[in-house]
N, C-alpha and C positions, 0 to 999 in steps of 0.2 A: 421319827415322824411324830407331830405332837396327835394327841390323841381329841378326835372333834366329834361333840353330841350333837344331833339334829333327831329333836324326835323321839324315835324309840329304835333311831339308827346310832351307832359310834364306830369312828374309824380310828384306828389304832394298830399300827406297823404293819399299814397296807393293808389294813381287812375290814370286811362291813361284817358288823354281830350286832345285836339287838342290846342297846344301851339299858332298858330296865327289861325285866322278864316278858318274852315275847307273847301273844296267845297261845301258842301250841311248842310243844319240844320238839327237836326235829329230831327223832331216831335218836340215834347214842351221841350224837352231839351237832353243833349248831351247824346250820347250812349256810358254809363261808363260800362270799364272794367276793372278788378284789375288788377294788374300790381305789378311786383318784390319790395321786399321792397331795391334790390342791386342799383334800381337807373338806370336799365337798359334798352335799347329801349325794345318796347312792342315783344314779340315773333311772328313770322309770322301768325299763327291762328288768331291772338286778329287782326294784321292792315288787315289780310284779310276778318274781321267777319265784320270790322265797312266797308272798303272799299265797299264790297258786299252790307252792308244796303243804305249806301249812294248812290250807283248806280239804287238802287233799287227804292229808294224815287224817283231821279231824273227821272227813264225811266216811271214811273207808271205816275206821276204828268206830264210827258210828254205827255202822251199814248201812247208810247211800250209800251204795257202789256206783250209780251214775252218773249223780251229783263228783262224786270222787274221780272220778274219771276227765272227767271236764275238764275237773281241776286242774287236772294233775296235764293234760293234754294244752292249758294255758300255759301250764308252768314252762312246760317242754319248749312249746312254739317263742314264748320269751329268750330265753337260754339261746333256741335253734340261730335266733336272727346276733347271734353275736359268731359264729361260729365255734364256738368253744367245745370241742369236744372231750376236755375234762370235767365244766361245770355238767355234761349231758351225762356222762358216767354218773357224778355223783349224784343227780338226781333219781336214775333208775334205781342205785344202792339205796336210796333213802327211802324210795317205794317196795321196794324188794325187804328192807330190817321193817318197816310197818306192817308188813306180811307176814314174817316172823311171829310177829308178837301174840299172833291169832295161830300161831300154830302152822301156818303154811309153808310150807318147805320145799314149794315149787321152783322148778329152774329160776333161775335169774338171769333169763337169758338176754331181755334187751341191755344189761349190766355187762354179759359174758362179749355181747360185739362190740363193746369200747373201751374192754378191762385196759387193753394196750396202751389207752391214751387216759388212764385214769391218774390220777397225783397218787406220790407211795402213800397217804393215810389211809385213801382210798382202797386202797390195794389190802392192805394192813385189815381195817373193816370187812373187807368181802370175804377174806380167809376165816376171820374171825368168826362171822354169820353162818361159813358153810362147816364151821367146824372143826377146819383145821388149824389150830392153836399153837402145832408145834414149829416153833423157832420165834413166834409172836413173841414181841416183846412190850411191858407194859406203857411203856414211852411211845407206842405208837397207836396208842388205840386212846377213848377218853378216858379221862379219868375215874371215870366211875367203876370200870371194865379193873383195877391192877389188883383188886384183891380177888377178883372171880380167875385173872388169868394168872394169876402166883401161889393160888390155893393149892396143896400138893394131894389132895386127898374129895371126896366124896362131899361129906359132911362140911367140911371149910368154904367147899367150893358152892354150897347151899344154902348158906348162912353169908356167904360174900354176895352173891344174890338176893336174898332179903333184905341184906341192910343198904340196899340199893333207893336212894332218896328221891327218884323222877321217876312216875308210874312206867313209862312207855322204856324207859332202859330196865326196869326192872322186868316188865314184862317179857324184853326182847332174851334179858340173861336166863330165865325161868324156862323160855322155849329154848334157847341153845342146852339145859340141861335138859329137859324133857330128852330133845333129838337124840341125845346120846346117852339116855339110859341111866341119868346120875340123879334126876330130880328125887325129892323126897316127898312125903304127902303136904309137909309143913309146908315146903315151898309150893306146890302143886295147890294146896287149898289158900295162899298168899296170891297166888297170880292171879285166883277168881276172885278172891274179895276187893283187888287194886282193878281189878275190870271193870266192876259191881258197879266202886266206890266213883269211877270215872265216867262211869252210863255207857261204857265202850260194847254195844252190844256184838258186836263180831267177835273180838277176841272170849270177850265172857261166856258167849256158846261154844267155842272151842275147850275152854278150860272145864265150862261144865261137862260135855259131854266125853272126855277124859275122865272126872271124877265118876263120870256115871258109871262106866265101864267097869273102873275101879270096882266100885261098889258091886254091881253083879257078879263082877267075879269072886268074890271075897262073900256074894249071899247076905249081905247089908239090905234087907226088904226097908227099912226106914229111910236108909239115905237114898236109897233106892225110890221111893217116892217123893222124898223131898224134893231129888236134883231132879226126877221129870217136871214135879209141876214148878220149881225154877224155868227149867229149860220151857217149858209151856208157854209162863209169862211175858219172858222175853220174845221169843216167834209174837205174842199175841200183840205185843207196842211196835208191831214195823213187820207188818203180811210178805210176807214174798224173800225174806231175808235170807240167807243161805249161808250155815258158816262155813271156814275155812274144812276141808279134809282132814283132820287132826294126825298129827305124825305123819302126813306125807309130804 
């Protein structure tokens, strides 16, 4: 199939991905949808499915949670009117790794009722997110993921994570290590600077109030003040904001 830009859409061997860099990353990688083999821009449904997700990532990693919601409730309702119940999987996976990234580590459960009918990348991803690695292989997950999932060791596999190039996959691999015990402080004080650095105030209070923890426990009275009146500032640009449960 020859390869057709329209936009900031391109179809190439049957897939719609974002011809120059989209506004937002989708999770650990791009949110594909099929797309005509005629070479045509994508149908309104498909750019208002990704539109929706990507507003969605943005307002939640902001904290609008409601604003976020909406979104994310457009996205679905697009998707729902095609019938597709693999593009429905992949969307709740891609709300469920945005949640991740803030530290959330709640069921994914509207993902668990259509795992059945998810595509194996899919599938590949979900295992990946909830931890379990063993038999993943790096040809199934993005690319960013093959040196976090071949690292043999602690320390490799924390430094394959830092040198992760897109905030929000970096974010996501820094919380799969947190979840299981392997993160280090380097990487632990990298996830808050890349939250910082992005205005993401959700995940940023999550990763702060980890370091806080950190710090009383270890008797750190300095950073111990520093991370409250961090954590202050941000509650103080957006009242009502509530972060994730950290490690749950």
């Amino acid at each position: 199939m020859k390869k057709v830009e329209s936009g900031k859409w391109k179809v190439k061997n049957g897939f719609v991905r974002c011809a120059r860099r989209c506004s937002f990353h989708f999770s650990l990688f791009t949110f594909v949808l099929l797309a005509s083999c005629a070479g045509k821009p994508p149908p309104d449904w498909r750019r208002d499915a990704v539109s929706g997700l990507e507003t969605y990532q943005k307002r939640w990693l902001e904290g609008e949670g409601r604003a976020a919601e909406l979104a994310f409730d457009r996205a679905r309702a697009e998707i729902a009117r095609t019938g597709r119940l693999d593009l429905a999987a992949r969307a709740e996976l891609i709300r469920c790794a945005t949640r991740v990234a803030a530290l959330d580590f709640s069921p994914c459960s509207e993902y668990d009722r259509l795992a059945a009918y998810a595509a194996p990348a899919d599938a590949a991803y979900a295992r990946f997110l909830s931890g379990d690695w063993q038999g993943l292989e790096a040809g199934q997950l993005p690319g960013q993921y093959a040196r976090l999932l071949g690292a043999r060791d602690e320390d490799r596999r924390n430094r394959a994570a830092q040198a992760i190039g897109e905030p929000l996959p970096r974010l996501i691999a820094a919380a799969l290590l947190f979840k299981t015990a392997q993160i280090t402080p380097q990487t632990l004080a990298g996830a808050a600077e890349t939250a910082s650095e992005q205005g993401w105030r959700r995940p940023l209070l999550a990763w702060l109030q980890v370091q806080l923890r950190r710090a009383e426990a270890a008797g750190d009275l300095a950073a111990v003040a520093r991370l409250n009146r961090q954590i202050e500032l941000v509650y103080a640009s957006m009242p009502g904001l509530q972060p994730a449960p950290a490690g749950q």
